[in-house]
C-alpha positions in Angstrom: 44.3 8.3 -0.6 45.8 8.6 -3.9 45.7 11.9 -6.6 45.8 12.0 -10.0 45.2 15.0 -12.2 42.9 15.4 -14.4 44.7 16.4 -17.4 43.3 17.1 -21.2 44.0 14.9 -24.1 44.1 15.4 -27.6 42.2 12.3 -27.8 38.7 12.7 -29.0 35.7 11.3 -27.6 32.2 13.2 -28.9 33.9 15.6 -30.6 35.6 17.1 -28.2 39.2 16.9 -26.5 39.0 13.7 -23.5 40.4 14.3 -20.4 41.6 11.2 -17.6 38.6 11.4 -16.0 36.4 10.6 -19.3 39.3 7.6 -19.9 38.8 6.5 -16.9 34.9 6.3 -17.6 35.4 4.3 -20.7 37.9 1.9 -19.0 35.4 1.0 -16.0 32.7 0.5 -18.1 34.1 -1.9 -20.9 32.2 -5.4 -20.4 34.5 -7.8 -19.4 34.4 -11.7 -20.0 31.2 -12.7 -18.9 29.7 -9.6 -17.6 30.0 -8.0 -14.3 29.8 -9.7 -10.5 28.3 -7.6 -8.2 31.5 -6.6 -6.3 32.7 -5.4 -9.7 30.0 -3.5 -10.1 30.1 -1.7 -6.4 33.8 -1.2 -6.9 33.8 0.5 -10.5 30.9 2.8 -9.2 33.1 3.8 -6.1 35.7 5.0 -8.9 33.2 6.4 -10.9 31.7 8.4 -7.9 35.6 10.1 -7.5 35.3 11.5 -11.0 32.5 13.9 -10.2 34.2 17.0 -9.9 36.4 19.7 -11.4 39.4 19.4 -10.1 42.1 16.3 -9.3 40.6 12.9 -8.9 41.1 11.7 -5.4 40.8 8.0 -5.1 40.6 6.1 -2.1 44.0 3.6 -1.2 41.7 0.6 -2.6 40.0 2.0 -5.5 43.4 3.3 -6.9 44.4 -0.2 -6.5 41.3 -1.4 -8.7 41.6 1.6 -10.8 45.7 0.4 -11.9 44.6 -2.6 -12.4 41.7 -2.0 -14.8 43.2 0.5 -16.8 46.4 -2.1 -17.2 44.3 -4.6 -18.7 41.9 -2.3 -20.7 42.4 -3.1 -24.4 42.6 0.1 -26.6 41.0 0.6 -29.9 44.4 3.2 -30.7 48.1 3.9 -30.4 48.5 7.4 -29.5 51.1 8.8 -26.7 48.7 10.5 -24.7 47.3 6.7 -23.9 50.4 5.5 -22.7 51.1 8.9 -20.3 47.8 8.1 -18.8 48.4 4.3 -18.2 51.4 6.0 -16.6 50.5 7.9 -14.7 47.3 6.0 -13.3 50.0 3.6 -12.5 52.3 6.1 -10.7 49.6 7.9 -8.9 51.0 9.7 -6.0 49.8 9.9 -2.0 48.0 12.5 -0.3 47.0 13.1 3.0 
């Protein structure tokens, strides 16, 4: 199992300040070339089901896998610095037992 925290932004999404978890929302849900296969879909809900609570997200070995590797190839709409430290540190998610 891997942990990342679920740190603030100052990017804004709705007005309001985003934190990793909503990033992580937008990134699993951006359409990719020719839609969704099924697997797809079942593994971006397993990540989504990790960001429903209030504290660290906890991902499973796997789904941090699937996470990195979604969030590497998500194309941004922006340059801003707080994009980058989250690419980061999805990328450099630590262990936990």
């Amino acid at each position: 199992m891997k942990k990342l925290e679920n740190k603030q932004t100052t990017l804004k999404m709705n007005d309001k300040e985003a934190k990793y978890s909503d990033l992580i929302k937008v990134c699993i849900n951006a359409p990719v070339q020719g839609g969704f296969n099924i697997q797809q879909i079942k593994q971006r809900l397993r990540i989504a089901d990790a960001l429903e609570t209030d504290g660290d997200l906890k991902f499973e070995d796997n789904d941090a896998d699937n996470l990195q590797e979604i969030v590497s190839e998500f194309k941004w709409a922006t340059v801003h610095k707080d994009v980058v430290q989250f690419v980061e540190d999805v990328q450099n998610m630590k262990r936990v037992k």
